[in-house]
C-alpha positions in Angstrom: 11.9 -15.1 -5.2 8.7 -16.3 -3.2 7.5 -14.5 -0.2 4.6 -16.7 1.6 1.8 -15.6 3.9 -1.0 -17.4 5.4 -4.3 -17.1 6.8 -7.1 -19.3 8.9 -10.8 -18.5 8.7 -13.3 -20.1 11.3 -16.8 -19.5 11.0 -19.6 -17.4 8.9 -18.2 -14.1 7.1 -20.1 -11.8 10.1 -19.3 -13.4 13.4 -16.6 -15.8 12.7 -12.9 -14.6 12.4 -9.6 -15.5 11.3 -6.1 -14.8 11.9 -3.1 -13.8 9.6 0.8 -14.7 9.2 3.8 -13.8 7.2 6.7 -16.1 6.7 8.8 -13.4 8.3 6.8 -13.9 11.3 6.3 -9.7 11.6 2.5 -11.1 11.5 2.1 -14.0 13.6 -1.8 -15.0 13.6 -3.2 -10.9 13.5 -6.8 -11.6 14.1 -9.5 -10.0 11.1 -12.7 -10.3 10.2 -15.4 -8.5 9.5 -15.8 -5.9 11.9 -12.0 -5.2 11.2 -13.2 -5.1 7.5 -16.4 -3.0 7.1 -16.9 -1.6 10.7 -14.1 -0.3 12.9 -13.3 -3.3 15.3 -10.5 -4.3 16.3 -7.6 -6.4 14.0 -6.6 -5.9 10.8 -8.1 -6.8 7.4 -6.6 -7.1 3.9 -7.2 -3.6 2.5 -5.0 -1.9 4.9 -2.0 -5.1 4.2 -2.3 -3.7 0.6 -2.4 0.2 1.8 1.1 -1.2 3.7 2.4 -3.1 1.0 1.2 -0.5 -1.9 3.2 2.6 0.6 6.4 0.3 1.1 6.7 -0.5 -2.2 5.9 2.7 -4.4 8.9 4.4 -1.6 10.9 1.9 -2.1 10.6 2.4 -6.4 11.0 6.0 -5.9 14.2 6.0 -3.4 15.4 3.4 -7.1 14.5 5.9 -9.4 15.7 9.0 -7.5 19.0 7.1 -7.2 19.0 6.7 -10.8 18.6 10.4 -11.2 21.6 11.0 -9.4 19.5 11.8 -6.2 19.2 10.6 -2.6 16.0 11.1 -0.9 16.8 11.9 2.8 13.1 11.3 3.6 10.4 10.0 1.9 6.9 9.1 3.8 4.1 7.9 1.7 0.4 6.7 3.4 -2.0 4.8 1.2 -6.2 5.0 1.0 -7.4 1.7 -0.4 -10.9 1.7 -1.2 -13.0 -1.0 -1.4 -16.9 -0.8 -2.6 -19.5 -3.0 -3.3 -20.1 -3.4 -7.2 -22.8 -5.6 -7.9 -23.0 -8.6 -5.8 -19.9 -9.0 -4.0 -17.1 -6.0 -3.1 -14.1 -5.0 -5.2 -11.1 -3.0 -4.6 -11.8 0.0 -6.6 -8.4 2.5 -6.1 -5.7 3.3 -3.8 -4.2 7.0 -3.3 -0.8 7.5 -2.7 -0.2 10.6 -0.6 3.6 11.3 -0.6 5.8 13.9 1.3 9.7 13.4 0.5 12.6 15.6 1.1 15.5 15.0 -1.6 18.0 17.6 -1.6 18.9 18.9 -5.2 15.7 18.0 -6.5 13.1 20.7 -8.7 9.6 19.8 -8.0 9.3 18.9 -11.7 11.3 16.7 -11.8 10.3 15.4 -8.3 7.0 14.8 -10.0 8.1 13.2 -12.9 10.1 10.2 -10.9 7.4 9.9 -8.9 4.9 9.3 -11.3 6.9 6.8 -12.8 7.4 5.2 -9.4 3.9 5.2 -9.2 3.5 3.4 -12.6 6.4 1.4 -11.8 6.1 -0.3 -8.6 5.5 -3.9 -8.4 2.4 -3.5 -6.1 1.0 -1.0 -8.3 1.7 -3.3 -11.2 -0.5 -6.2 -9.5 -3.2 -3.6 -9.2 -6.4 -3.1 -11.7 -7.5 -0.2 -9.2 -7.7 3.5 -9.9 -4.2 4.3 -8.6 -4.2 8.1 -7.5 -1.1 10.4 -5.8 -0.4 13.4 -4.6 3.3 13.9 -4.3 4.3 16.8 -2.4 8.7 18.1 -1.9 9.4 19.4 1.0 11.8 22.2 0.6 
């Protein structure tokens, strides 16, 4: 299986600008750019397409491994913090938290945390990863 996305860059890193798009077409040329990037202007910018993708996924692998436990998640919500930092001369994504609320009738919050952990280790996106990968999982009662 392939998924494809694209993206178009026009001019210098600081005052040019680009636009991004996924196959799918749920992104159909998303403006970035800089000031998306390291200021707070308008668009998006890759760091928070990998907080999505890194959220989506890691749910998705726990919702599999609850399943597998012989539980069903009626809710799980997860928001991710990708950081990026400059490390020598260029920038580098350094860690992502995961910061997960989930409420899964039948389930202790032992073992809770242990399938999520291993969600955590587990995902696909995390797998892709060399960053710091941080979570705080938290079952509602």
């Amino acid at each position: 299986m392939i998924k494809r996305a694209s993206a178009v860059w026009h001019g210098d890193i600081q005052s040019g600008g680009g636009t991004i798009s996924t196959e799918t077409g749920v992104l159909d040329a998303a403006p970035y750019g800089f000031k998306s990037r390291f200021e707070n202007g308008p668009g998006t910018n890759p760091e928070e397409l990998i907080g999505a993708a890194h959220a989506g996924c890691f749910s998705m692998a726990l919702s599999l491994m609850l399943g597998k436990a012989g539980l069903t998640p009626a809710k799980i919500e997860t928001k991710a913090a990708v950081t990026i930092e400059k490390i020598g001369e260029g920038f580098e994504i350094t860690a992502s938290h995961l910061d997960v609320v989930a409420r899964v009738p039948g389930a202790s919050a032992e073992r809770f945390a242990e399938i999520a952990n291993m969600a955590k280790a587990g995902c696909p996106v995390s797998k892709l990863m060399k960053a710091r990968i941080t979570m705080s999982a938290t079952l509602e009662g």
